[in-house]
VOGU-3710 file (C-alpha; in Angstrom, 3 decimals, decimal comma):
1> xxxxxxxxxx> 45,783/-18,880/-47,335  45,046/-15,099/-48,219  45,584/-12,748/-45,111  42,254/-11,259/-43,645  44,171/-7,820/-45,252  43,040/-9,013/-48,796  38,652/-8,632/-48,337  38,755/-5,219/-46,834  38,163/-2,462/-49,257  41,109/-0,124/-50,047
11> xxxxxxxxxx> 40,677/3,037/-48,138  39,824/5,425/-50,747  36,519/2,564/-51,283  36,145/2,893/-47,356  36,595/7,079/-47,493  33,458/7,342/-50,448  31,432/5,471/-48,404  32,067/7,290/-45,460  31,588/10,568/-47,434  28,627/9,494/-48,898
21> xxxxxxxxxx> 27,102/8,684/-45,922  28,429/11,548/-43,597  26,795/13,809/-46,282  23,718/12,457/-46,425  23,380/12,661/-42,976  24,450/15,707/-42,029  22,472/17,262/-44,139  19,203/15,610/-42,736  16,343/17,754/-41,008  17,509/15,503/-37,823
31> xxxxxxxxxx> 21,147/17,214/-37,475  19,575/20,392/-38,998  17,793/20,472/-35,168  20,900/19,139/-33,430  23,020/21,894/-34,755  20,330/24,419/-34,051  20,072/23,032/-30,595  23,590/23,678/-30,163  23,420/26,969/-31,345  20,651/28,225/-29,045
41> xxxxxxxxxx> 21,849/26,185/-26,074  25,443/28,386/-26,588  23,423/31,269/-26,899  21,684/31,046/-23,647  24,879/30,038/-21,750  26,734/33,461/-22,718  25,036/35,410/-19,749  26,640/32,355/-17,321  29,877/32,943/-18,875  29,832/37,038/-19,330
51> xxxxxxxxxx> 30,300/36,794/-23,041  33,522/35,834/-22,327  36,106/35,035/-25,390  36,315/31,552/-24,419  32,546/31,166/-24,192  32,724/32,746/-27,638  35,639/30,677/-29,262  34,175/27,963/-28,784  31,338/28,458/-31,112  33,907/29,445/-33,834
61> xxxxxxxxxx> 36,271/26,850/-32,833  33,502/24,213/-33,415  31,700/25,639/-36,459  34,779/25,983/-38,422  36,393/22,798/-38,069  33,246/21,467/-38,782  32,946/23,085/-41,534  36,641/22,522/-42,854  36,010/19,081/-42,794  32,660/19,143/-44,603
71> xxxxxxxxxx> 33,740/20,936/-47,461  35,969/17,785/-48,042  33,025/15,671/-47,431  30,472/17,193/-49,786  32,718/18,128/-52,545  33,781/14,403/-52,590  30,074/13,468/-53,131  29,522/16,044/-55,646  32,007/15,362/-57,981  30,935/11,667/-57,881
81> xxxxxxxxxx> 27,522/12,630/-58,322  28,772/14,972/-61,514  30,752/12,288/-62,624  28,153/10,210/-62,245  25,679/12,311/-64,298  27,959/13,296/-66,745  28,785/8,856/-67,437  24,777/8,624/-68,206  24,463/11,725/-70,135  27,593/10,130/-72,321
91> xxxxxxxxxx> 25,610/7,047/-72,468  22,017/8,823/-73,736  24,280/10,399/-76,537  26,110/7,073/-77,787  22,477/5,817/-77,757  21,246/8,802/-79,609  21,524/8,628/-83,530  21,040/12,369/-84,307  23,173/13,153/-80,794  27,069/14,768/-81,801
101> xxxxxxxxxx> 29,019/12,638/-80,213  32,029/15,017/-80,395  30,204/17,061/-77,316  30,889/13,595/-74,685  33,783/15,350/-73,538  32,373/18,807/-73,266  33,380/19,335/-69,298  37,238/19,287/-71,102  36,485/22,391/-73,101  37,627/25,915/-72,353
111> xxxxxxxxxx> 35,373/28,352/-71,085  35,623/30,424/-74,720  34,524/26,672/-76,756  32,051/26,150/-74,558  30,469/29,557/-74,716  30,525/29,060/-78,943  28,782/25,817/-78,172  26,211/27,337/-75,863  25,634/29,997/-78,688  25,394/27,436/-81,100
121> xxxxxxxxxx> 22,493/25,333/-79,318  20,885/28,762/-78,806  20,790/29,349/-82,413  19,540/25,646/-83,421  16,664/26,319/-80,517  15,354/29,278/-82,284  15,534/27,654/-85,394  13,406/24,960/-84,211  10,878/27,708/-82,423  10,789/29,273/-86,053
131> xxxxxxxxxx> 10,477/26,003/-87,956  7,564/24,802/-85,412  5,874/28,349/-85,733  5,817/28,439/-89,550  4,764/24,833/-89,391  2,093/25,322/-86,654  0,597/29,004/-88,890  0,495/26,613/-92,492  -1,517/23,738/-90,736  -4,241/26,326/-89,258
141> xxxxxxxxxx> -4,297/23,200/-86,146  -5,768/24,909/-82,739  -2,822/26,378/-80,833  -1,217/27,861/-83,916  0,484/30,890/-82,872  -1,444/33,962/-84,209  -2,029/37,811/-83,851  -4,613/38,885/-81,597  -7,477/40,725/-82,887  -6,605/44,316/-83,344
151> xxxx> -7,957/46,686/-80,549  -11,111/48,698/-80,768  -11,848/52,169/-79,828  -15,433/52,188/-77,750
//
C-alpha cells in the first residue's frame, strides 16, 4: 500500500500555486483598500502615540517585510508567465513556414546579438514599408500614399 506521502504534490508544485494565487490576490482592488485602510488608520493613530518611533516602526516594519516577501512572490509568477509566453511564441514559429527558427532561443543571446537582431528586423520592416509603398503608388488603389497638393498663395 503506497503511504498517504505519495498523492501530495512536491513542494515546489505546492509553492507555484501558492505564488500564483498570493499574487493574484494581493494585487486585487480588494487588498488595494485593505492596505490603504491600514495606512490611513496608522496615520490617524500617530497623534495617540506622539509620533513616537515605535508608532512609526511599525509601519516600516510591516511594509517591508511585506514587501520582501512579495518580491519572491511576483517574480515567481512572472518568470512562469515569461516562460510561459516565450513556450507559445516557440510554438507559433515551429508552426510558421517563413518563421527563422534559429531566433527560438533568442532570450539566450547577449545583449550585443540581440541588438544586431533588433537592427536587423528594423531594416526588413522598412523594407516592407518601402515595398508596400511602391506597390500601393503603381496600383493607383484609394489609400495609395501620395503628395499633397502643393500650397497656394491667396
Amino acid at each position: 500500500m503506497k503511504s498517504s506521502r505519495s498523492n501530495e504534490k512536491p513542494l515546489s508544485e505546492r509553492f507555484r500555486i501558492f505564488a500564483r494565487d498570493a499574487a493574484d490576490y494581493s494585487g486585487s482592488f480588494r487588498v488595494f483598500i485593505a492596505a490603504l485602510g491600514i495606512v490611513i488608520v496608522w496615520g490617524l493613530t500617530g497623534p495617540i502615540f506622539h509620533f513616537s518611533d515605535t508608532w512609526q516602526l511599525v509601519i516600516n516594519t510591516g511594509t517591508t517585510i511585506i514587501t520582501f516577501l512579495m518580491v519572491f512572490l511576483i517574480q515567481n509568477t512572472q518568470n512562469r508567465d515569461s516562460k510561459a509566453i516565450h513556450l507559445k511564441l516557440d510554438e507559433l514559429i515551429q508552426a510558421t513556414r517563413k518563421a527563422r527558427n534559429g531566433i527560438i532561443d533568442a532570450e539566450d543571446l547577449s545583449d550585443e546579438q540581440m541588438k544586431r537582431l533588433h537592427e536587423q528586423f528594423v531594416r526588413m520592416d522598412k523594407k516592407k514599408e518601402e515595398a508596400a509603398a511602391a506597390e500601393t503608388g503603381k496600383s493607383g488603389q484609394p489609400g495609395a500614399k501620395t503628395k499633397p497638393p502643393a500650397k497656394t498663395a491667396h
